[in-house]
C-alpha positions, 0 to 999 in steps of 0.5 A, a space after each residue: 500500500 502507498 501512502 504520502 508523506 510530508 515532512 518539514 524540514 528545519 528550513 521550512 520546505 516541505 518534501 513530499 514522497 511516496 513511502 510503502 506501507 506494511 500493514 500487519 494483520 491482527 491474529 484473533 482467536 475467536 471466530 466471527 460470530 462468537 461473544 462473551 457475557 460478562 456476569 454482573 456477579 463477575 463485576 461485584 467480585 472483581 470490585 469487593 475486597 476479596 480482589 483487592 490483591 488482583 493487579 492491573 497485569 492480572 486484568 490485562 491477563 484475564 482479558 486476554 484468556 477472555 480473548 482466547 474463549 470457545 464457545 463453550 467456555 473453554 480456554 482454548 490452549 495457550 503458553 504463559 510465554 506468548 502471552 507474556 510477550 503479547 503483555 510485555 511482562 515475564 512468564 513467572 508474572 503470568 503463572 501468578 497472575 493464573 493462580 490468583 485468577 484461579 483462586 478467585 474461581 475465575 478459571 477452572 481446570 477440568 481434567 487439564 482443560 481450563 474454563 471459564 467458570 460459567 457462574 462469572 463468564 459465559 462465551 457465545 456460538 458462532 452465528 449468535 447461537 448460545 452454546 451450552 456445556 452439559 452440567 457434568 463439566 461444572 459439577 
C-alpha cells in the first residue's frame, strides 16, 4: 500500500514522497460470530475486597484468556510465554497472575482443560447461537 508523506524540514520546505506501507494483520482467536457475557456477579467480585490483591497485569491477563474463549467456555490452549510477550511482562508474572485468577474461581481446570467458570463468564456460538456445556463439566 502507498501512502504520502510530508515532512518539514528545519528550513521550512516541505518534501513530499511516496513511502510503502506494511500493514500487519491482527491474529484473533475467536471466530466471527462468537461473544462473551460478562456476569454482573463477575463485576461485584472483581470490585469487593476479596480482589483487592488482583493487579492491573492480572486484568490485562484475564482479558486476554477472555480473548482466547470457545464457545463453550473453554480456554482454548495457550503458553504463559506468548502471552507474556503479547503483555510485555515475564512468564513467572503470568503463572501468578493464573493462580490468583484461579483462586478467585475465575478459571477452572477440568481434567487439564481450563474454563471459564460459567457462574462469572459465559462465551457465545458462532452465528449468535448460545452454546451450552452439559452440567457434568461444572459439577
Amino acid at each position: 500500500m502507498k501512502a504520502r508523506l510530508q515532512k518539514k524540514v528545519k528550513t521550512g520546505e516541505v518534501i513530499e514522497q511516496d513511502v510503502d506501507v506494511l500493514l500487519i494483520k491482527q491474529k484473533y482467536f475467536y471466530s466471527k460470530g462468537e461473544f462473551v457475557v460478562m456476569n454482573k456477579e463477575l463485576s461485584e467480585l472483581l470490585k469487593s475486597n476479596i480482589a483487592d490483591k488482583l493487579t492491573g497485569l492480572d486484568f490485562r491477563i484475564l482479558m486476554a484468556l477472555i480473548s482466547r474463549a470457545d464457545a463453550n467456555n473453554r480456554i482454548r490452549s495457550f503458553k504463559q510465554r506468548i502471552i507474556a510477550d503479547e503483555l510485555s511482562t515475564t512468564q513467572s508474572k503470568v503463572s501468578r497472575s493464573i493462580s490468583r485468577l484461579y483462586t478467585l474461581d475465575i478459571i477452572e481446570d477440568h481434567d487439564g482443560e481450563w474454563y471459564f467458570n460459567r457462574r462469572y463468564i459465559f462465551t457465545g456460538g458462532k452465528d449468535g447461537k448460545v452454546s451450552e456445556l452439559s452440567d457434568e463439566v461444572y459439577n
